[in-house]
C-alpha positions in Angstrom: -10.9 -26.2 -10.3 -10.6 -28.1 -7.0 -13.0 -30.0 -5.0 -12.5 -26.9 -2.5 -13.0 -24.0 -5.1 -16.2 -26.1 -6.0 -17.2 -26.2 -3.0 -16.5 -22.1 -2.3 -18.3 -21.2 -5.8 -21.3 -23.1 -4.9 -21.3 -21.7 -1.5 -21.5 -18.4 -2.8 -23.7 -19.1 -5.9 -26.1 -20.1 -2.9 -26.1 -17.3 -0.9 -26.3 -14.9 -4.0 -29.5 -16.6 -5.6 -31.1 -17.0 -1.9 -30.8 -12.9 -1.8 -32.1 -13.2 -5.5 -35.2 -14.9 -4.0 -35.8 -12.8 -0.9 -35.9 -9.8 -3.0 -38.1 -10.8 -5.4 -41.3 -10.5 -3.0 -42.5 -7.7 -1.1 -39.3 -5.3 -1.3 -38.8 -5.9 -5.0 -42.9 -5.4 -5.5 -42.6 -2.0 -3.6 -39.4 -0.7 -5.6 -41.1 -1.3 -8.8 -44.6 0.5 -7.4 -42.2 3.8 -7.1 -40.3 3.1 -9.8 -43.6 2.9 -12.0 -44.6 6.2 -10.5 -40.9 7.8 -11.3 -42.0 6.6 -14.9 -44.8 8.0 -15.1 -43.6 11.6 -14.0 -40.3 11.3 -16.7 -42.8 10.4 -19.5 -45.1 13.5 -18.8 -41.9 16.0 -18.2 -40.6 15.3 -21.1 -37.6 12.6 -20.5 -36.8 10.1 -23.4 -37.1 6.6 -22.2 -33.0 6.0 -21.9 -32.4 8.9 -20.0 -35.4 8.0 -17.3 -33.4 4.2 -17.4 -30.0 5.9 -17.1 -31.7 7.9 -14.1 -33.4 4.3 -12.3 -29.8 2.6 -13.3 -27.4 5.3 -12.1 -29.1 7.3 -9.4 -30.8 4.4 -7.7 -32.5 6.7 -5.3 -36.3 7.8 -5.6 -35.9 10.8 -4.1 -32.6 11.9 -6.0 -34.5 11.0 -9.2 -37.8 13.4 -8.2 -35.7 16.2 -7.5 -33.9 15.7 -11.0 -37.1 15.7 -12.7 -38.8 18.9 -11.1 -35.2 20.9 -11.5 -34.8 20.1 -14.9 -38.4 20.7 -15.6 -37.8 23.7 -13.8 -34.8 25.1 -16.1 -33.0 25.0 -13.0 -29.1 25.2 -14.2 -27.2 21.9 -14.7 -24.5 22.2 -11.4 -27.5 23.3 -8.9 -29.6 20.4 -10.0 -26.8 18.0 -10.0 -25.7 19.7 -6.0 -29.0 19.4 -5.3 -28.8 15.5 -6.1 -25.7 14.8 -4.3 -27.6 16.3 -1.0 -30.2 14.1 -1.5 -28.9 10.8 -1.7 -26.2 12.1 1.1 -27.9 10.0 3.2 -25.9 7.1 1.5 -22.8 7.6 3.4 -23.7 6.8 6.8 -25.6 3.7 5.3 -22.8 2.2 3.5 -20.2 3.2 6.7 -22.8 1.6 8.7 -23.3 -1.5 6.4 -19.9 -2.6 5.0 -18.8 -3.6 7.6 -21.8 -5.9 8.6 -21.1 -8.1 5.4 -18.1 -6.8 4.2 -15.2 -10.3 3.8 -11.5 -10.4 3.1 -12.3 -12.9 0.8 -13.7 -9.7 -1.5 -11.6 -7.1 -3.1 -12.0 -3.1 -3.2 -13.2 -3.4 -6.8 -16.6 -5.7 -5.6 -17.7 -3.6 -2.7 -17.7 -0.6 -5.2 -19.7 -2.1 -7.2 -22.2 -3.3 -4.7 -22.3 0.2 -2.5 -23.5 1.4 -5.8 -26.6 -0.5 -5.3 -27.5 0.2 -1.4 -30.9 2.1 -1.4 -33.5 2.4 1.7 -34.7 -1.1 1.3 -31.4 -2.9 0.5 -29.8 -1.4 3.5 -32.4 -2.0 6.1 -33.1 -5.3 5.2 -29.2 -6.4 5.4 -29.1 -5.0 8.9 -32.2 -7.2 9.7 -31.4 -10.4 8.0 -27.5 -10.3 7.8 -26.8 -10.3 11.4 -28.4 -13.6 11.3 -26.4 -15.3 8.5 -22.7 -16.8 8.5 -20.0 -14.1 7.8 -19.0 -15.5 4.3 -22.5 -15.6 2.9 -23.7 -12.2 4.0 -22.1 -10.2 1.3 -22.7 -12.3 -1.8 -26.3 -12.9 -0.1 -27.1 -8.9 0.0 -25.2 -8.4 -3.8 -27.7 -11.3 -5.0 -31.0 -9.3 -3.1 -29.6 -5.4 -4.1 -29.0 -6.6 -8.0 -32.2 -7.9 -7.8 -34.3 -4.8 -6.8 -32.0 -2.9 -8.9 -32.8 -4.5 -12.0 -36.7 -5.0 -11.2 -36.6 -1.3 -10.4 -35.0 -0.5 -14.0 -37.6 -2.9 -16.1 -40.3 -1.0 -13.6 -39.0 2.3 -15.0 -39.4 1.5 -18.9 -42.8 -0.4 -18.5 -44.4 2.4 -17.1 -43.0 4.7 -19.4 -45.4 3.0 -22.2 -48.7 2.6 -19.8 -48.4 6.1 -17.5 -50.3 8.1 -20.0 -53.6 6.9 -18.1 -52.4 7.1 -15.4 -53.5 10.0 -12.8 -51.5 12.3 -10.8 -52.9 10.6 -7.1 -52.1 7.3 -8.1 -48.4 8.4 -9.5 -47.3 10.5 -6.1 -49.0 7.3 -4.1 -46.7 4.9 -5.8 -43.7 7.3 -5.7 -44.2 6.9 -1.7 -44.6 3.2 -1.1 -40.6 2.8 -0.8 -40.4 5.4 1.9 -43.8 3.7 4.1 -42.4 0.7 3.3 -39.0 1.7 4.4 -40.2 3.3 7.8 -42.2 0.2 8.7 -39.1 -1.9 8.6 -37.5 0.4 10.5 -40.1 0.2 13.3 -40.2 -3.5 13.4 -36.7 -3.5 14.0 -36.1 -0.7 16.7 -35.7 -3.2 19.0 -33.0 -1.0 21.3 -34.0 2.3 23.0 -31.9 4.4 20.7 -33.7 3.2 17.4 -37.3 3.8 19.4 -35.8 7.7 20.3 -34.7 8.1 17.0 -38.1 7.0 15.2 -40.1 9.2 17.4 -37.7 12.2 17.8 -37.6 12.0 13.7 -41.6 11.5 13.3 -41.7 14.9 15.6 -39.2 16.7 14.0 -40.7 16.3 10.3 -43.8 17.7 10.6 -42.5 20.7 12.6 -39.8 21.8 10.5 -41.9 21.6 7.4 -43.6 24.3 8.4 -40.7 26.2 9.4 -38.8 25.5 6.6 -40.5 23.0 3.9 -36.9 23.8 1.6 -34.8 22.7 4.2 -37.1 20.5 6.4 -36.1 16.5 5.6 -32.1 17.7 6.4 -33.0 19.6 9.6 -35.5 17.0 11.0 -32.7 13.9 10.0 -30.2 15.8 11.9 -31.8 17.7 14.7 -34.1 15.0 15.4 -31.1 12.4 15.4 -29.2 14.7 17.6 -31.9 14.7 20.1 -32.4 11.3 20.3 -28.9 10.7 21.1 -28.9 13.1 23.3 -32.1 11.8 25.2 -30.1 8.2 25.0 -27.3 9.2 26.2 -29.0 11.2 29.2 -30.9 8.0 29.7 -27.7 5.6 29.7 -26.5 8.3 32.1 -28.9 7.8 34.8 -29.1 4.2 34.2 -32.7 3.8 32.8 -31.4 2.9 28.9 
């Protein structure tokens, strides 16, 4: 190997094992509170302890993973639980069309940013659009491959461990770990809605929820996300308009 590929590999090992080390902190800590919950919920419906990993490992969504669990408990039959899935994690597109190109590098081939779309989740992705702005072009991918493995496979040792110690565990404290990712997801998101249209969209979204859960609980987190996201733009756009955004 040349003194130049050295140089590359290390340049990369850096950035990979400096994601490593972000991750394991706060965002890996509150992963593997939900994924301790998610558990704890597979042991007690009935899930054998490979099919909860193959769930953590291959879903990689909270919410995807809950709505698996209640369907199948649920009898619910195999294509409707496996729809109702895909609409849940839907919300994966727009991130990874939104991120790839962040920290996406020609020096990375189709086959690696397969692989690592397969491990955006809510955390992964809003921390990358915080912290991968900030970093040299070449260093953001490996950097956000090195922080999503991380959570991924924290998140997948979070799932078996709790598998052996839920049976103590009660039903409060399983639904309050389930919902640290999503707290902890929203308060990123309101530290960094530093432009108007990220402000509009937090509060048109935080109005929207609660309203259309009454309305429509079924239907409510899909009409909120998309009604309330249509207003804000909307209310943006107006204000851009008039010159006072």
């Amino acid at each position: 190997m040349s003194t130049r590929n050295r140089r590359r590999a290390s340049f990369v090992s850096a950035a990979f094992l400096s994601g490593v080390r972000d991750a394991l902190g706060v965002p890996a800590a509150v992963l593997a509170a939900g994924m301790i919950g998610f558990g704890a919920f597979a042991l007690e419906r009935g899930f054998s302890l490979w099919l909860a990993l193959a769930c953590t490992a291959g879903i990689w969504a909270l919410p995807g993973q809950i709505v698996l669990l209640e369907m199948h408990a649920s009898g619910a039959p195999g294509y409707l639980t496996v729809l109702a899935v895909v609409m849940t994690n839907a919300r994966f597109l727009p991130m990874t069309m939104s991120l790839m190109p962040v920290i996406r590098h020609p020096r990375y081939g189709r086959t690696s940013v397969y692989v690592v779309a397969q491990l955006i989740s809510m955390t992964g992705w809003a921390w990358a659009m915080r912290t991968c702005p900030d970093l040299p072009q070449e260093r953001r991918f490996p950097y956000f491959f090195g922080f999503a493995a991380a959570c991924w496979v924290v998140s997948i040792i979070a799932t078996a461990v709790a598998y052996f110690l839920a049976e103590g565990f009660p039903d409060p404290l399983r639904l309050g770990l389930v919902f640290l990712a999503p707290v902890y997801f929203f308060v990123i998101l309101i530290g960094e809605a530093r432009t108007a249209l990220a402000a509009w969209a937090l509060a048109c979204g935080a109005l929207a929820g609660p309203l259309f859960q009454v309305v429509s609980p079924q239907w409510s987190v899909l009409l909120s996300g998309l009604l309330g996201g249509t207003l804000a733009y909307l209310i943006h756009k107006h204000y851009r308009r008039h010159g006072r955004g």
